[in-house]
N, C-alpha and C positions, 0 to 999 in steps of 0.2 A: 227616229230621224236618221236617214243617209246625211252624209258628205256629200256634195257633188261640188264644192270646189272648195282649193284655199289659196290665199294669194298673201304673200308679203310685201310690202314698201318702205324704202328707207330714207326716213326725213332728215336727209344729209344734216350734218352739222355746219352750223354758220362758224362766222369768228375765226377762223383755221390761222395757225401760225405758231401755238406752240410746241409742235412735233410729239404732242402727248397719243396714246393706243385711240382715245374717243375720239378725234379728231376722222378716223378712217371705220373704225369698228362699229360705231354708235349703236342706239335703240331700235328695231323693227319694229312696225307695227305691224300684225297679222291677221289677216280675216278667213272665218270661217264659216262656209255656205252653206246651205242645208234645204231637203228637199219639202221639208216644213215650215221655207221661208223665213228662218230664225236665221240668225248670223251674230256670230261670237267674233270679239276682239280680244287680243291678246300682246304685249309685249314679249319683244325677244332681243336677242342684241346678234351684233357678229356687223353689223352693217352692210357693205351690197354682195360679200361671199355668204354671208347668214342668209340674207334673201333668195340667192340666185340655187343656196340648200334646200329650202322652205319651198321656192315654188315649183324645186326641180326634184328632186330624189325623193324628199316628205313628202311631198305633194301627190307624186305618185301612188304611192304607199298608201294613202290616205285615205282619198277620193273611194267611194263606195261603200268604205266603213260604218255601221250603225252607231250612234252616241245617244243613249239612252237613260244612263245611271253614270256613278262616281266610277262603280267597278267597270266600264268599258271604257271608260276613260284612263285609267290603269292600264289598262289589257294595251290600247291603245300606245303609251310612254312605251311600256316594254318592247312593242312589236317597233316602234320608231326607232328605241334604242338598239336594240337587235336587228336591225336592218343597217344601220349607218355606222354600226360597231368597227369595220375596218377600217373605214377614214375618222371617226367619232369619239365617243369615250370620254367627251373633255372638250373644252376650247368653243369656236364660232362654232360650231354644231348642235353640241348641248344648247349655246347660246338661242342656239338657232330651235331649239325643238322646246326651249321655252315658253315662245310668243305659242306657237301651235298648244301647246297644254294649258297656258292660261285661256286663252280662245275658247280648248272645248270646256272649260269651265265656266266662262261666262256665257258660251252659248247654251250650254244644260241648265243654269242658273235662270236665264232670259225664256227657255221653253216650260219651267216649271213654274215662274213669276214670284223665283226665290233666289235672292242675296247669295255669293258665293262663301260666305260667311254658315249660312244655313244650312249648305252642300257639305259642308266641312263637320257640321256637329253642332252647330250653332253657337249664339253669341255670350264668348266666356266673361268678356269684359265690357265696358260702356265705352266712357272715352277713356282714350290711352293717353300717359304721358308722354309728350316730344323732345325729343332732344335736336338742337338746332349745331348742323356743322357749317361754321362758316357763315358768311356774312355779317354785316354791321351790330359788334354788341350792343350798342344803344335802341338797335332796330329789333335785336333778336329779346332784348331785357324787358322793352315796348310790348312787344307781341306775347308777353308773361312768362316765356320757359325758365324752367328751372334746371335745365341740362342742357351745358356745351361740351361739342366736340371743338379742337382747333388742331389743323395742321398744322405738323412739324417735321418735315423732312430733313436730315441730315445732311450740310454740307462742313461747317467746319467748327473748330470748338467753341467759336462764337456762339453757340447755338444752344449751349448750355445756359446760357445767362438771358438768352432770349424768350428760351420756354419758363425760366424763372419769369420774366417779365411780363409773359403772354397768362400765365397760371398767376399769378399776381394781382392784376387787371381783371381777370375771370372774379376770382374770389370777391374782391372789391366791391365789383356790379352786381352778383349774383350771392354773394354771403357763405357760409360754410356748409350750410344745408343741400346745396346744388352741388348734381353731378358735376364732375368735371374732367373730362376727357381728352387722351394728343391719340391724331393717326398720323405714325410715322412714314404710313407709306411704303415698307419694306427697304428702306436707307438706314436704319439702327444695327448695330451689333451688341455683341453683349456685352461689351466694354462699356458702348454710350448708352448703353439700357440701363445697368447697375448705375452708371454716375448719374442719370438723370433720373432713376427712382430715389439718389439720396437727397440731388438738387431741388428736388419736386418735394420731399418727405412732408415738408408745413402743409403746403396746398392740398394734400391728401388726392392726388389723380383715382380715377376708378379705374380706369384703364390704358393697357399703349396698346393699338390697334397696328396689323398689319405690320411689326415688329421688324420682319425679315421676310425672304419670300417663299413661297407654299413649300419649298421642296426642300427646308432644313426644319422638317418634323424633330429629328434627334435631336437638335441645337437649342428648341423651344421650350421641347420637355427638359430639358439637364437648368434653362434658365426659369422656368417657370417657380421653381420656390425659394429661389434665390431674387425674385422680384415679390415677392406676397407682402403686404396684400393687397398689390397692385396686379389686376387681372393683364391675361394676355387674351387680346382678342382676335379673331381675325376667322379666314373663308369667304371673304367677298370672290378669290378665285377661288375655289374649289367647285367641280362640278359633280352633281349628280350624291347619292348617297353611297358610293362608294371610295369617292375622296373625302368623305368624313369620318369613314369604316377607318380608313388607315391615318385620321386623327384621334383618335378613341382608341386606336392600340398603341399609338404610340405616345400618349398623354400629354401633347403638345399645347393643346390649350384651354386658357381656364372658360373659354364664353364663345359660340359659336356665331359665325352673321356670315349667312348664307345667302346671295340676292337670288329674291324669288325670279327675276327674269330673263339668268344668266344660270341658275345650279339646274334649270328640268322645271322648272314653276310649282305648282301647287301642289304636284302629286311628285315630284322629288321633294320638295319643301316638309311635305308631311311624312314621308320616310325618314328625310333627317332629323325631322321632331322628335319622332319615337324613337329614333337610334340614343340621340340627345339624353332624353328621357331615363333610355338603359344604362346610360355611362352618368347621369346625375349632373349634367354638365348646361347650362343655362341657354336659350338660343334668343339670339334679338337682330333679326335680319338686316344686312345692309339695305339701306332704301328703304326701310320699313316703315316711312310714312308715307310712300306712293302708294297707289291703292293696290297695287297685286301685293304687296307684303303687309299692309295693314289689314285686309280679312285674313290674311293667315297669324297675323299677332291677336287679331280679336275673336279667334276660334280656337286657339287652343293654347298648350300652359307656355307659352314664348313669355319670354321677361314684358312686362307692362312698362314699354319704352320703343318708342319708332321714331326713326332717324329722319330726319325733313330737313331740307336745304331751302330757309326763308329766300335768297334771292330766284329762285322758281316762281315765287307767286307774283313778280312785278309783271307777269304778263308779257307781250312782244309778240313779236312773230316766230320768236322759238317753239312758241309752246305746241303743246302736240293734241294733247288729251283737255275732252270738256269736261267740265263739274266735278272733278278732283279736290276731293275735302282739305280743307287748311285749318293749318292750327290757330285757335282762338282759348286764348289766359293758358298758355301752354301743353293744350293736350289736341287732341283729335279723335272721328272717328269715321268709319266707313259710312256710307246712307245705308238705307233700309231697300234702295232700288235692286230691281233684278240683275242678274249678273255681278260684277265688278261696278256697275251704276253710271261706268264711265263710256262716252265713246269719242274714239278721233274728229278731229277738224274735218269738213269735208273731202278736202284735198288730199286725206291719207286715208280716207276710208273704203 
């Protein structure tokens, strides 16, 4: 199969007003055309600079190219990456060259009338356990999971007594057996790190997510065993597998989560598997009960744990993506359909 076109769209976010990065950046969705009349979808993020990448400079680059196998698709990442390398490297770009690599995975996935899961190595696990961040715990304890995340960003020492309150309430509902998780957000230091792994020590947390931000590698690794054995988690920003290169030298953390839609997609994803893999270090992808990072948790050795935000499935006019698997008695899994199995609403597609 050629390329003969690709095109990205960005289904602006509604709701605007709390001056947060998703408000302007958001998800892309990306399509990819082919002269076999097959056509891949892919998410990517960066929002209308991600797009105006994707349908301008990638796009370029693209178009013409043969997509036949996993290794041209490879071949492909590199030559994107290598082209966009001077403005690139990181940031809305990688974002951007996400949605394109997921794409031509579902599109080789959808011309072989094989699951992206199966492109991968096939399927390691069945269903996966979820872990439910946020929304109503009586909703999320309803829906069976046995692992919460709950946000805890740092504003003042009030805050201590609050995550007692918040991990208190967790344990309660969910018993001592279930995960139980804070993403700080990158607002903690290592002051309120230490006090709140002693504040926490009954609840037993599994992990603080997101601790600090990506670019105090040294600061993580010097706190990391002075928090045990309370993991540090984080990489939701980190792009590509060579900002995980330089987490792996510098032993900053104990659990990787990579989002497959923002690090390079499937074929950066499974680079940072195997790096993961070399250094013994655990990966369980941000987002990883959407479906671009649930065939890569059900293909290979990623922790049996994907991340799901229950208020997504009340449906509206946000949503974006059809037939997207949800969690039922607390786990999920990808379908069996070709590709990613998912495709956009008409209007993005």
């Amino acid at each position: 199969m050629k390329i003969t076109d690709v095109k990205a769209v960005y289904p602006s976010r509604r709701n605007k007003g709390t001056g947060a990065w998703q408000e302007y950046y958001w998800q892309i969705v990306v399509r990819v055309e082919t002269d076999a009349g097959v056509t891949g979808y892919g998410y990517g993020g960066g929002g209308e600079p991600g797009k105006l990448i994707v349908n301008g400079h990638l796009r370029d680059a693209l178009v013409g190219r043969s997509i036949g196998s996993v290794d041209e698709i490879r071949r492909v990442w590199d030559h994107l990456y290598y082209k966009s390398l001077p403005y690139g490297r990181g940031g809305i770009t990688i974002m951007a060259l996400s949605g394109i690599d997921l794409a031509l995975w579902d599109l080789l996935g959808k011309a072989e009338g094989r699951p992206v899961y199966d492109l991968i190595g096939g399927l390691k696990k069945g269903r996966i356990r979820a872990y439910a961040t946020g929304g109503d715990l009586s909703r999320v304890r309803d829906l069976g999971y046995t692992a919460v995340k709950r946000s805890h960003k740092w504003q003042s020492a009030a805050d201590y007594d609050s995550a007692v309150a918040q991990a208190a309430r967790c344990r309660e509902m969910f018993g001592r057996d279930a995960l139980l998780m804070f993403d700080c957000y990158m607002s903690w230091d290592a002051a309120v790190a230490l006090r709140m792994r002693e504040a926490l020590d009954e609840y037993a947390p599994y992990w603080f997510e997101d601790l600090v931000t990506p670019d105090h590698l040294n600061e993580l690794a010097e706190l990391r065993p002075r928090l045990a054995p309370v993991l540090l988690a984080g990489g939701e920003h980190d792009f590509a597998h060579h900002a995980f290169a330089a987490i792996a030298r510098a032993g900053a953390l104990d659990l990787w989560q990579p989002d497959i839609t923002w690090c390079g997609g499937i074929t950066a994803g499974l680079r940072i598997v195997d790096l993961a893999r070399s250094h013994g270090v655990p990966v369980c992808p941000h987002r990883g009960g959407e479906i671009w990072g649930l065939h890569l948790i059900a293909a290979t050795d990623c922790m049996d744990l994907a991340e799901t935000h229950p208020d997504r499935w009340s449906g509206g006019e946000d949503a974006v993506l059809l037939d997207e698997p949800v969690v039922s008695e607390g786990s999920i899994a990808p379908t069996d359909r070709p590709g990613f199995g998912v495709t956009p609403r008409p209007e993005y597609a």
